[in-house]
N, C-alpha and C positions, 0 to 999 in steps of 0.2 A: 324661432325666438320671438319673443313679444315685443312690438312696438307700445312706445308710451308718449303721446304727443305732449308735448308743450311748448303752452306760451304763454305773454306778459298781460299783464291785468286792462292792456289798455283797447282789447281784442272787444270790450265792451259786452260780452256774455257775462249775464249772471252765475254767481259762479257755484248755487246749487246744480246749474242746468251742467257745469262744465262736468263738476264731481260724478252727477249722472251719467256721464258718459267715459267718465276716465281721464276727462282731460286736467292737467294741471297748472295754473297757471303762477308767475311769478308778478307780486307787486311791484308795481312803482309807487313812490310816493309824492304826498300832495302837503305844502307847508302854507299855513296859515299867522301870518305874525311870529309867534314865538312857539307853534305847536307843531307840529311833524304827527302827518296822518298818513298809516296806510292802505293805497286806495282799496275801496272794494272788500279791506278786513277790517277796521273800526273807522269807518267813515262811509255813511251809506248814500244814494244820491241824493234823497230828499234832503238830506243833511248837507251836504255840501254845496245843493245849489241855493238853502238859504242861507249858508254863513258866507256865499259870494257874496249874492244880492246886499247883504247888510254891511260888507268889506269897502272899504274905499280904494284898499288897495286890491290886485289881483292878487292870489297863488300861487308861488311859484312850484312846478315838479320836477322830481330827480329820476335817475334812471336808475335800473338794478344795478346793483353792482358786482363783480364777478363772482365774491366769495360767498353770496346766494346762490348765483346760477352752480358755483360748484357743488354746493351742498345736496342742492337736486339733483342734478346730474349724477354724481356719486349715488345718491339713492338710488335711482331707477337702476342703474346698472349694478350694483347691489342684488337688488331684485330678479338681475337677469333679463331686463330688458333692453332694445335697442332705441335707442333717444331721437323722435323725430323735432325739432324747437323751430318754429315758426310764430318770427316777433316784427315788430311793427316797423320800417319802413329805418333803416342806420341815417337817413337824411335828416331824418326829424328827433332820434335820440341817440346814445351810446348804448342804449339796453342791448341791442344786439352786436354789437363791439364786446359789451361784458361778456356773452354769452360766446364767443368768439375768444374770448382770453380764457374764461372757465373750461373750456375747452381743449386748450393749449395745455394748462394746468393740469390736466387729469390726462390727456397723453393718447387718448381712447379713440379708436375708429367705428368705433358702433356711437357717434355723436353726429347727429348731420344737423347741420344749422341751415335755416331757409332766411333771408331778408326777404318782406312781404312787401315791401316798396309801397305798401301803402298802411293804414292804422283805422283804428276805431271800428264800426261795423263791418268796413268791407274785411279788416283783418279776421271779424269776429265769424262771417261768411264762409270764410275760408279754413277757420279751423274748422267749423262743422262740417264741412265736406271733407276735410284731408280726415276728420276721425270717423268719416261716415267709410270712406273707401281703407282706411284699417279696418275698420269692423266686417268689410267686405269680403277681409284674407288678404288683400295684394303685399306682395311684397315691399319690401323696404325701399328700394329701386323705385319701383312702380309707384310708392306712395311720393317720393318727392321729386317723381317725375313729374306725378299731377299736381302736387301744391304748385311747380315753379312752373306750369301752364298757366292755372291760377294767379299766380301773381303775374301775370306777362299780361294775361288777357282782365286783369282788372279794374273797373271804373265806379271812382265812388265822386257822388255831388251832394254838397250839402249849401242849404240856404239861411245865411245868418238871420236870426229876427232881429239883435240888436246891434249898433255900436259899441256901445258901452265897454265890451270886453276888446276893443281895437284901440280904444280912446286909453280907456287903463291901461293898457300893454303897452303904450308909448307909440302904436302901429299908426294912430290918425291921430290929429289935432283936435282941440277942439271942436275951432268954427267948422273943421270938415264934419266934424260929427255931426254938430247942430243942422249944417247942410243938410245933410245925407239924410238925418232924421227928420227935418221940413219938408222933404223930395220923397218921404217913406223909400230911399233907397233900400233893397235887400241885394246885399252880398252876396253871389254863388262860388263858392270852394270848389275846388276839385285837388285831385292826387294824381300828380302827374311826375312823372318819374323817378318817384318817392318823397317828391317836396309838393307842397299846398301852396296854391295860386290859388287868382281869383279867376275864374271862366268867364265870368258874367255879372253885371248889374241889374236887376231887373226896380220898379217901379211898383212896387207893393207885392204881397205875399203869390198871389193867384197868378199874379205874370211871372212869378220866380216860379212858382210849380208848374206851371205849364212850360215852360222854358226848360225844365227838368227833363219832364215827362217827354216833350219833342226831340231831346238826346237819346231818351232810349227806345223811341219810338226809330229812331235812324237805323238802328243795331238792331230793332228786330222788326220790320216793315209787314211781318206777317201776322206779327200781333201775339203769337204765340211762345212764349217766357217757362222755359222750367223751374227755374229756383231766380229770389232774388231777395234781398234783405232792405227792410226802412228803418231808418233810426230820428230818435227826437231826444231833443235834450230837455227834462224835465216838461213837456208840452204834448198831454197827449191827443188834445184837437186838432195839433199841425198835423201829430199821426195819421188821425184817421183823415182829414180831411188830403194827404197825398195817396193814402189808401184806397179812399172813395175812389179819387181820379185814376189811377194805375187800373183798377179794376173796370171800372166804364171804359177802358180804350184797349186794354192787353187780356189775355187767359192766360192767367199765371198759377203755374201748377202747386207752388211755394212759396207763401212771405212768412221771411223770416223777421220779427220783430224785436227791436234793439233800443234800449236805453242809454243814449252817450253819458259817458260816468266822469270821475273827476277830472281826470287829468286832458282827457281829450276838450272837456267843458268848460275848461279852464280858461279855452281859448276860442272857443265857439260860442258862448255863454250862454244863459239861457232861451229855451223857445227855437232854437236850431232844426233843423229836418232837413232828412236827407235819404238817398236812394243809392244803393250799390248793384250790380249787376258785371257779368262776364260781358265781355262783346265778344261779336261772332266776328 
């Protein structure tokens, strides 16, 4: 029987590249004042990271909700296929709750639902392996044996560049903003068992990437990295400029490169960067 992986738009692959490869994902969406966008189908990054910048207020987003996940689901098994869904972290949305009811709803044991406990590129990571090792043949079993190692062993960092988007979301006050941004404080994120902390403070961009960079350097002391994914939100000089640094310090046999898109952007704002990786 055929596996057909899916997952939610917030996995941050482009989604010609997903099509390419069979994978399909479902949207969430992104609301703008009185207009409802959905992400990644009429609303593209460029586009939404300047009608933030120009918004006073944030965006707020919603999650799938079940009679989507149904409608896909039903299709793929239609087709004869067996349903693998690997979606972004139940701590941080309902999307995989929906997909947990559509589920329910259709009554079907060829549905396996994975919670990724984490979102954004490291989710996006993780689908391209989990549809790399179906294209491999494994079975069904096999296959979400290995996503849910995957999600066990997964670590995503990312370094805010602004406030802005902490201040608007009601997260920081003002004068802490003003602070932070007098001090060029940089934010570091992480995904820690399925909810988003802060790791670290660092004191301008280059102590935050190196501050990155010395966490994965823990995790592999040998310097040598199979696969690992960078993502930037709308900023592609923070890109290359953690790309430069990863490569002057590791031999990494894979970078995967990732655009953070609306909904994850929403909240990271723009100029964001960040690195995902397994730990050993």
């Amino acid at each position: 029987m055929k596996i057909k992986l899916i997952t939610d738009s917030t996995c941050d692959i482009a989604p010609q590249v997903l099509a390419s490869k069979g994978i399909q994902f479902v949207p969430l969406k992104v609301l703008f004042k009185d207009k409802e966008y959905v992400d990644k189908i009429d609303l593209t990054n460029p586009e939404f990271y300047e009608m933030m910048r120009n918004s006073k207020e944030l965006p707020t987003t919603s999650q799938v909700n079940p009679g989507e996940f149904y409608d896909v689901f039903e299709s793929a098994l239609k087709e004869g296929s067996e349903v693998v869904g690997l979606f972004l972290s139940s701590e941080l949305s309902g999307t995989y709750n929906s997909a947990v009811i559509a589920k329910e709803m259709l009554g079907s044991d060829k549905i396996h639902l994975i919670d990724s406990r984490s979102v954004s590129f490291a989710l996006g990571l993780m689908v391209l392996k989990t549809q790399q090792k179906i294209d491999d043949g494994a079975s069904v079993s096999e296959v979400i044996q290995f996503a849910s190692e995957m999600c066990a062993n997964s670590q995503l960092y990312g370094m805010l560049d602004t406030l802005e988007n902490l201040k608007k979301g009601g997260r920081l006050s003002s004068g802490t903003a003003m602070i932070g941004k007098m001090l060029n404080l940089k934010p570091i994120i992480e995904v820690k068992e399925g909810r988003v902390n802060v790791a670290e403070k660092a004191r301008g961009s280059r102590k935050g990437l190196a501050w990155m960079i010395d966490q994965l350097a823990a995790s592999y002391p040998d310097g040598q990295i199979d696969e690992l994914a960078i993502a930037h939100a709308n900023d592609l000089e923070n890109l290359k400029d953690i790309k430069a640094l990863l490569l002057e310090k590791f031999n990494i046999g894979t970078i995967h490169e990732i655009e953070i898109g609306s909904v994850v952007g929403t909240h990271t704002g723009q100029g964001a960067v960040g690195v995902t990786y397994f730990k050993k």
